[in-house]
C-alpha positions in Angstrom: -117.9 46.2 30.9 -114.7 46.1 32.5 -113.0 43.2 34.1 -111.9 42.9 37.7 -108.8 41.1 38.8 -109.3 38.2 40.9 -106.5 37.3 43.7 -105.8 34.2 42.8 -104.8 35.6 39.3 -100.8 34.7 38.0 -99.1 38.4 38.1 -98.5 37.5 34.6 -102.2 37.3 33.9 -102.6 40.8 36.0 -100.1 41.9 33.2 -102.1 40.8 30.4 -105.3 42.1 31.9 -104.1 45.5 32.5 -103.0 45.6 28.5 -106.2 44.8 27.5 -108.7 46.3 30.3 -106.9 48.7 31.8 -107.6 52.4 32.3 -105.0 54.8 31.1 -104.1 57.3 33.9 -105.6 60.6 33.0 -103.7 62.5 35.5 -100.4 62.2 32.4 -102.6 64.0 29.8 -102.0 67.2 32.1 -99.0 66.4 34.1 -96.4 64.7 32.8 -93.8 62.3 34.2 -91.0 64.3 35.6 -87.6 64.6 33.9 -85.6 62.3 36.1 -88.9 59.5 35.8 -88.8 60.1 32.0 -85.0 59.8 31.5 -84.9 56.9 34.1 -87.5 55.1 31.8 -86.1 55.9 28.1 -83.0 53.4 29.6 -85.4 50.5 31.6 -87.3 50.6 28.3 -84.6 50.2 26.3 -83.5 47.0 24.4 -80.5 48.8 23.4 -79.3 48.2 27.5 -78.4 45.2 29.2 -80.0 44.4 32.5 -76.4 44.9 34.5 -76.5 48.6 32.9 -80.2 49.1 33.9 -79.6 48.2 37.3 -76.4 50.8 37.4 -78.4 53.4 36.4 -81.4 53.2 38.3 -78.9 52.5 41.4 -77.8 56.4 40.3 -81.3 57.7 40.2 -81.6 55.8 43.9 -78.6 58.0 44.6 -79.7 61.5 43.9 -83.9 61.4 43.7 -85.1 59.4 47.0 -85.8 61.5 49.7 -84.8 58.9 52.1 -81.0 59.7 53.3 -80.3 56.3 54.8 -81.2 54.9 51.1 -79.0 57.9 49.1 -75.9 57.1 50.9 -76.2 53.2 50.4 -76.9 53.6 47.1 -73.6 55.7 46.4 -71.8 53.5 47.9 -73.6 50.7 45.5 -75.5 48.8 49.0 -78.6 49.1 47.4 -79.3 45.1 45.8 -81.1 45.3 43.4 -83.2 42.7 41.7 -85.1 43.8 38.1 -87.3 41.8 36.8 -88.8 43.3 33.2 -92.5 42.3 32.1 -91.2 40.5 28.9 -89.2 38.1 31.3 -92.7 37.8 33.7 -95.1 36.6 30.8 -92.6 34.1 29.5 -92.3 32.0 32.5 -93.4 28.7 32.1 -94.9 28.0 35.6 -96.1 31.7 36.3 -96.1 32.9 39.9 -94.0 29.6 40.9 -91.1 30.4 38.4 -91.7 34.1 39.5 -91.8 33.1 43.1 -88.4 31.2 42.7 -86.7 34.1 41.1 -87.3 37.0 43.7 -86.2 34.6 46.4 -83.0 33.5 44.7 -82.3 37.0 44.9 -83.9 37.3 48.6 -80.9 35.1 49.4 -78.7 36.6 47.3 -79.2 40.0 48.9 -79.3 38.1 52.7 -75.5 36.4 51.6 -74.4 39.7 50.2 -75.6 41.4 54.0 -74.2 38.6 55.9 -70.6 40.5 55.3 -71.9 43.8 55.2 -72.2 44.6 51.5 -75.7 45.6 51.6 -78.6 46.7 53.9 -81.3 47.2 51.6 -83.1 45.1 48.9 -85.1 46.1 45.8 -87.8 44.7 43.3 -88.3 46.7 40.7 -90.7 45.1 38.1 -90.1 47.1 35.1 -93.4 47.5 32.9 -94.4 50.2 30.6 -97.7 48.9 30.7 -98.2 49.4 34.4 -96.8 52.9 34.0 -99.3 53.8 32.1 -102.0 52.9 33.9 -104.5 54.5 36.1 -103.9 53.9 39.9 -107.0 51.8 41.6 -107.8 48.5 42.4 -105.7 46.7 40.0 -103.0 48.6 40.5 -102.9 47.8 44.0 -103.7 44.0 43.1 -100.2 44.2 40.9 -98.4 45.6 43.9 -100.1 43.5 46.3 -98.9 39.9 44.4 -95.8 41.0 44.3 -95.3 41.8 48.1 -96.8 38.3 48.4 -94.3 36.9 46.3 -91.7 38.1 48.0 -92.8 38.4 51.7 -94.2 34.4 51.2 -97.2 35.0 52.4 -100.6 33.7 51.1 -102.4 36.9 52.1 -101.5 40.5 52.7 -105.0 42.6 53.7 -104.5 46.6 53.0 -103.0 49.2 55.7 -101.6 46.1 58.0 -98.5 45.8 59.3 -95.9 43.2 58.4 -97.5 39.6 58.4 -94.2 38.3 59.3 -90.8 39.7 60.1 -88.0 40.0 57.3 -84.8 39.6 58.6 -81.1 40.1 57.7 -78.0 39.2 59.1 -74.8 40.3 59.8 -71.6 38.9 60.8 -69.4 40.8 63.1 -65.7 40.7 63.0 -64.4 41.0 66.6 -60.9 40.4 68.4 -62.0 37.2 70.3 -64.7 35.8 67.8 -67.5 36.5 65.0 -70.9 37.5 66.6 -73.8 36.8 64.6 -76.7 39.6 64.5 -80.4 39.7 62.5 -82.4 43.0 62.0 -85.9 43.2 61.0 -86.3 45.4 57.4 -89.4 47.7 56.7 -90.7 46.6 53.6 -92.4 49.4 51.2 -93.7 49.8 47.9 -93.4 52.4 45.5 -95.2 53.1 41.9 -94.6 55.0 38.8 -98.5 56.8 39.5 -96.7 58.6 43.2 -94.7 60.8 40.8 -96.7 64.3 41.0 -99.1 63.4 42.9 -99.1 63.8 47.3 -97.6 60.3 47.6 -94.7 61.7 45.5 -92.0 60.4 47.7 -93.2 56.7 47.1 -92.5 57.0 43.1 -90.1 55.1 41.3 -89.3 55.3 37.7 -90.4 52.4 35.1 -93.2 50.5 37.6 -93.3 49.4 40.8 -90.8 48.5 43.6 -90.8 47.4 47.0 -88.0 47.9 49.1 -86.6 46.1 52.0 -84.4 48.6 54.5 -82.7 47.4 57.8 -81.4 50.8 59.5 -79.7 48.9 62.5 -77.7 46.7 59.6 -76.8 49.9 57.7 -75.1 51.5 60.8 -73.3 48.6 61.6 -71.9 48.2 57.8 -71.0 51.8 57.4 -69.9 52.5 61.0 -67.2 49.1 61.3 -68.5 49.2 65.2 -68.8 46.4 67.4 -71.6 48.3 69.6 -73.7 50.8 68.5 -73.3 53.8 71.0 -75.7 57.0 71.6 -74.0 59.1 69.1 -74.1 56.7 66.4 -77.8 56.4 67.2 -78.3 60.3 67.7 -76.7 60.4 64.1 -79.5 57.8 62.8 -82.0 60.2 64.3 -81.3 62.7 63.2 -80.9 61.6 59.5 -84.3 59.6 59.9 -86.0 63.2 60.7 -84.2 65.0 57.9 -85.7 62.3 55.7 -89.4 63.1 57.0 -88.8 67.0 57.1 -87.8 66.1 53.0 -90.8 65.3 52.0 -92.9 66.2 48.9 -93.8 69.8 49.3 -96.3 69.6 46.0 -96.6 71.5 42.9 -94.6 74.7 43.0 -95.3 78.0 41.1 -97.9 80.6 41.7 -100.8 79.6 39.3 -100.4 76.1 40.7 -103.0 75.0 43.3 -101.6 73.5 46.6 -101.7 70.0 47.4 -103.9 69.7 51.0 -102.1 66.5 51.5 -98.3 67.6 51.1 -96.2 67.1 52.8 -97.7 63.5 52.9 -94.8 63.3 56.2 -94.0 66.1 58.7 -92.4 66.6 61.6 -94.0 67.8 64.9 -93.0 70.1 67.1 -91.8 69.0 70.6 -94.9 69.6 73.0 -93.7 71.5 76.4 -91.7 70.0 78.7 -90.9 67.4 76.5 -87.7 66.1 76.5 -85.2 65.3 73.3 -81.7 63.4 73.5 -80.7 65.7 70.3 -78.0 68.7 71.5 -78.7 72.0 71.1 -77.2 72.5 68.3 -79.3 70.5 65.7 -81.4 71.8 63.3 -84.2 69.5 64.4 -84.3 70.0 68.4 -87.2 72.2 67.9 -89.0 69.2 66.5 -90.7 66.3 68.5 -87.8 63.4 68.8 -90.8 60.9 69.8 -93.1 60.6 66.7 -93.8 62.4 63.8 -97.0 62.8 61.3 -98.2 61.4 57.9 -101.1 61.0 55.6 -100.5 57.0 55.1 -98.9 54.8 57.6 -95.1 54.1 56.9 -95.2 50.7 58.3 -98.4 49.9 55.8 -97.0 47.0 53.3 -100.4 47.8 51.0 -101.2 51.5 51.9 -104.8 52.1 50.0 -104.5 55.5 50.0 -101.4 55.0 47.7 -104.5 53.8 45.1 -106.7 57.0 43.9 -106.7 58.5 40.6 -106.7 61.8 41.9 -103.8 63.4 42.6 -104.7 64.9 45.7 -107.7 63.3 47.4 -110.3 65.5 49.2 -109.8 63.6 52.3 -107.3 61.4 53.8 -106.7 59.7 57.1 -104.3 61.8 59.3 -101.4 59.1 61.3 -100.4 61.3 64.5 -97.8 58.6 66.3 -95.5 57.5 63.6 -92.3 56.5 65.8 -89.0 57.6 66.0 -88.5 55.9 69.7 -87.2 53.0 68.2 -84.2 54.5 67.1 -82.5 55.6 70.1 -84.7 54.1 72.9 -83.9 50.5 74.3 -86.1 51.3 77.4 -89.5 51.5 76.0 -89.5 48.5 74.1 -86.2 46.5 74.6 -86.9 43.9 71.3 -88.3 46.5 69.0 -85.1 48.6 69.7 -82.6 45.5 69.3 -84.1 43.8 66.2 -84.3 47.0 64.5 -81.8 49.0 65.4 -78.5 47.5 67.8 -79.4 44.0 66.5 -80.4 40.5 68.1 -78.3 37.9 68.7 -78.7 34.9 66.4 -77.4 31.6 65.1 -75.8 29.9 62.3 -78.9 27.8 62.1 -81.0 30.7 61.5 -79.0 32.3 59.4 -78.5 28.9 57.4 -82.2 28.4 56.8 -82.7 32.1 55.2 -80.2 31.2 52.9 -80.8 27.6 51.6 -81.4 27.9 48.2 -77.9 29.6 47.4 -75.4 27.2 45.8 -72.5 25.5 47.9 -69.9 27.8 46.8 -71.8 30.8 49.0 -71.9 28.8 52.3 -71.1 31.6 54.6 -69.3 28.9 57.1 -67.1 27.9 54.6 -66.0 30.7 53.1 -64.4 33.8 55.2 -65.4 37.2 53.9 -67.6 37.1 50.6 -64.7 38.0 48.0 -65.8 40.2 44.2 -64.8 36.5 42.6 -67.7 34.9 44.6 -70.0 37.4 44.2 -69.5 37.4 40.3 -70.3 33.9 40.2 -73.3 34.1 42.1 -74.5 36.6 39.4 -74.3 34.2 37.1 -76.1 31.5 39.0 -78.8 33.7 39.3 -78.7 34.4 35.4 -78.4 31.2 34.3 -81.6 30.3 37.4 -83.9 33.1 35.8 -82.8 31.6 31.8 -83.8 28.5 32.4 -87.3 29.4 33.9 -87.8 31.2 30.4 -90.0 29.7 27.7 -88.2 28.8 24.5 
């Protein structure tokens, strides 16, 4: 008889419980892993690597195998943070979920000091486990992914398909002529799991387990533009580049003999409907294409999306999401604090910014410290080393 997992559960005893009860994915037996998953995985499974090395190289896979362009470019220019936790490290801590609790929001705060100065927009978890590799996607599947957004997000509860309990925000310190401006952005948090590789969800795979992610677009554009404001071509650009990710989706198995996924692409774009209008030019390769909204078989806003969670690799039927937004990008008319929190940015204060970042030692005070310098950086490494060490059974 097999055993269920119960919320209340340690993620380390979900660990445990899916060695010993859970169902190995059949879907490998005839597919297997693709080659960038299985060379991504022969290095996080590795004892011969370091933790620094693993997180360089799957920073390079981030580079090159995510179909999200916003995410490619950050992570070539190494603005991806990324926080790896392996399952050795989860099953030895002493206190369970609160060591494990501590650790992910060490680096929380990490990442928020690192985006203060603009040296990163987006934050990852990846919780590197063979054993959840291996295993069939379902309920406890979801259960793993679920306690681990609740570890991070903080909150008690996360239901399936609902939208952010809470806001995660990040923060960013201009540098203008007359004074420092302080601005927060909202992130879209997301997970991802080994079991999305070949199947329609393909674009929400990661190599080695499962990872959420934590992207503020408004933040990135700031970083990588150096402007003050945001103006319409900046946010025509982020357009765009936001519809080129969509219009890269999964297209499914290829080859003649293979039968077609009903379900990819799991995103698409929509063409415009007459008379409506687009701020693209004329000349883009998406004008054709609806700038409003676009079309998906699971909701991207969804922190637990359950139809992530069946073993088949194409269900027979899925729910269709026809007003998946784009507005938000480039419209401040429609909804004035959706636009500004995720996109041009909200003003803020010190005191907020403060309280999102007070577990970090002294030396990372943001007040005191102009700039956040490669010295500082390094030795917030090794505070959060030495923090995760001592959380460590003997």
């Amino acid at each position: 008889m097999s055993v269920k997992l119960d919320r209340r559960m340690h993620l380390a005893e979900m660990l445990l419980h899916a060695r010993l009860h859970g169902r190995r994915d059949g879907l490998r037996a005839k597919l297997a892993f693709s080659e960038d998953i299985e060379s991504m995985q022969a290095v996080l499974f590795s004892s011969r690597y370091d933790t620094r090395k693993k997180v360089r190289a799957y920073r390079s896979w981030l580079e090159t195998k995510q179909p999200c362009v916003f995410g490619r470019i950050a992570a070539k220019n190494k603005n991806v943070y990324i926080c790896l936790l392996d399952e050795t490290d989860v099953l030895r801590m002493r206190r369970g979920d609160d060591d494990l609790r501590d650790t992910i929001q060490d680096y929380r705060q990490a990442w928020k000091r690192h985006a203060l100065d603009g040296l990163s927009s987006s934050f990852v978890i990846l919780l590197v486990s063979r054993t959840l590799v291996e295993q069939e996607p379902g309920d406890d599947l979801k259960e793993v992914c679920r306690r681990l957004m609740e570890l991070y997000m903080e909150i008690d509860q996360i239901e399936d398909d609902t939208f952010r309990a809470q806001r995660e925000y990040v923060f960013f310190r201009q540098r203008e002529p007359e004074k420092a401006q302080l601005l927060k952005f909202s992130t879209l948090p997301n997970v991802f799991a080994a079991q999305g590789d070949g199947r329609w969800w393909h674009d929400h795979r990661t190599p080695g387990g499962i990872m959420i992610t934590s992207n503020a677009l408004g933040h990135f554009m700031y970083s990588r533009t150096v402007k003050t404001v945001l103006d319409e071509t900046t946010k025509l650009w982020a357009l765009e580049n936001a519809m080129r990710t969509i219009n890269n989706a999964y297209r499914g198995p290829q080859g003649r003999r293979v039968q077609r996924y009903k379900h990819c692409p799991a995103t698409f774009l929509v063409n415009s409907a007459e008379g409506e209008k687009s701020p693209l030019p004329q000349t883009s390769d998406f004008r054709r294409y609806s700038a409003d909204h676009y079309e998906g078989f699971f909701h991207t806003d969804h922190l637990i999306p359950s139809v992530y969670f069946h073993k088949e690799a194409d269900p027979a039927k899925l729910p269709l999401y026809e007003n998946l937004t784009f507005r938000y990008i480039y419209d401040s008319t429609s909804d004035p604090e959706e636009h500004a929190e995720l996109m041009t940015g909200a003003k803020t204060t010190w005191y907020d910014v403060k309280r999102n970042i007070d577990r970090l030692p002294s030396f990372a005070d943001p007040e005191k410290v102009s700039g956040f310098p490669l010295p500082l950086r390094a030795r917030l490494a090794r505070w959060l080393a030495e923090r995760l060490q001592a959380r460590l059974g003997a």
